[in-house]
N, C-alpha and C positions, 0 to 999 in steps of 0.2 A: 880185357882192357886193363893198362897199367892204371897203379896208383894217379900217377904224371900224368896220363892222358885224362884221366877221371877228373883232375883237378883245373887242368887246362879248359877241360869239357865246361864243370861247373861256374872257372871266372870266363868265359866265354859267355855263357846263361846270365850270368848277375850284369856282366856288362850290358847286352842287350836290353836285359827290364831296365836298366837306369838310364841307358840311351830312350827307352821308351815313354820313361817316365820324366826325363828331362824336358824332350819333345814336347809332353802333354802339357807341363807344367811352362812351359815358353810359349803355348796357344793360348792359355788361358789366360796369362800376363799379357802377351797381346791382346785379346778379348775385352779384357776388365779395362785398359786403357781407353779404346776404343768407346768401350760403353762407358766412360765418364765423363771420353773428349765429348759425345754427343748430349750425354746430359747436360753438362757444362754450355755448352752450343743452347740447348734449348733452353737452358733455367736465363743465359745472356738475353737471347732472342726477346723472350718472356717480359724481362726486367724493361728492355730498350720500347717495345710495343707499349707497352704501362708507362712509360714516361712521355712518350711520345703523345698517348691520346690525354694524360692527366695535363697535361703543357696544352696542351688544344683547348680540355674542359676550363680553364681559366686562363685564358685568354681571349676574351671577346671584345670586340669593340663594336661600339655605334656608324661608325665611320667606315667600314668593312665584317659590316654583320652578315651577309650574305657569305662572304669569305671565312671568316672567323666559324663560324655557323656550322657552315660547311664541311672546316678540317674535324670537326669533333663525328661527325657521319659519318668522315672516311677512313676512322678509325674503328667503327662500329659494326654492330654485328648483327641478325636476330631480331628480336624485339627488342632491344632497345635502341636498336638503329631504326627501327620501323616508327616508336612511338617519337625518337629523336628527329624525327624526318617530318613525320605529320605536326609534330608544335614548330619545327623552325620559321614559320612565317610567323607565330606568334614570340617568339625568343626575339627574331630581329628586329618588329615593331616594338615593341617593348626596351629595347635597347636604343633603338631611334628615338622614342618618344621622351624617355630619359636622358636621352646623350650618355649612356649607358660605355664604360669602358673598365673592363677588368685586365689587368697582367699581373701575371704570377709565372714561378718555376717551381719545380720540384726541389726540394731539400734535401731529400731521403727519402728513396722507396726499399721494399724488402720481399723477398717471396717466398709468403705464406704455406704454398702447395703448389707444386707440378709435377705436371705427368705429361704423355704425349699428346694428348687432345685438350687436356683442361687445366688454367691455371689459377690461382689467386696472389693479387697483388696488392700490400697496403703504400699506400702515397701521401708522402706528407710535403705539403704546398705552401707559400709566401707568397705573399703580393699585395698590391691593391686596388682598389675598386673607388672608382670615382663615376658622381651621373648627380642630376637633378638635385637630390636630397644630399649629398653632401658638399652643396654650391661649388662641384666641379674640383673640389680639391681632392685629393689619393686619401683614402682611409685604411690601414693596412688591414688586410685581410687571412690570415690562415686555414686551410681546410687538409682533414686528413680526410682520406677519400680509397673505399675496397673496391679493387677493380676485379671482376670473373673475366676472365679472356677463353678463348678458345682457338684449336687450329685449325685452320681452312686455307687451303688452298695452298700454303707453304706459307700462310702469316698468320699472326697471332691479331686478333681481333676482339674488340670489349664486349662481350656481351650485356654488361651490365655495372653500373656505376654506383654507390653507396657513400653516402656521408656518413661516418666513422666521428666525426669531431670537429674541430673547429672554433676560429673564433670569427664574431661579426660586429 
């Protein structure tokens, strides 16, 4: 074999491993995309379901307690949707018997921790609460509030609700 064909032989050789290794190196950049878009997708998902039920948990009213009651359940999961389920007749008498009415939003939420099955969510909330004891006028109220979520079923659901802070 010639010089020339030896050398033609060897950039022949080099061009293949770098066609090879480009290849590899263009899967993997697709790959890592993909696995960011769904992280990203999930950490959204996460944040949106935590706002959703912390907006339910202060929001209640006397005048659609049953309703009110209700959306924070159907946000929940587990036992604390179990234990939230068995006190709801005692939540909406209680809100009846007061003329009980809380509204609030979220201000700021942030996330703590996720993964595919479990997340943690801190919620920081505004609003106010009016009923009996405060002769019916708004007293503002702030609660920061740690949500555990979980997934089920293709949605993120509370497992469990924590006072973190707050004012009363």
């Amino acid at each position: 074999m010639s010089v020339t064909n030896r050398w033609l032989a060897g950039l022949l050789a080099l061009l293949v491993v770098l066609a090879v290794l480009g290849a590899a190196l263009v899967r993997r950049t697709h790959q890592d995309r993909l696995d960011a878009r769904v992280a990203q997708e999930r950490y959204g998902a996460v944040l949106a379901a935590a706002n959703a039920e912390a907006t339910a948990f202060v929001n209640l009213r006397y005048d659609r307690a049953e309703q009110t009651v209700g959306a924070v359940a159907a946000g929940a999961t587990g036992s604390f949707r179990a234990h939230y389920a068995s006190a709801s007749g005692r939540v909406v008498r209680v809100l009846q018997r007061h003329r009980s009415s809380m509204v609030g939003h979220v201000v700021w939420s942030g996330v703590v921790q996720v993964d595919p099955t479990n997340a943690t969510v801190i919620v920081a909330t505004a609003g106010t609460v009016a009923n009996d004891r405060t002769g019916g006028r708004p007293v503002e109220r702030s609660y920061r509030l740690r949500l555990s979520l979980v997934a089920e079923d293709g949605r993120w659901l509370t497992s469990n609700v924590q006072f973190v802070g707050g004012t009363s």
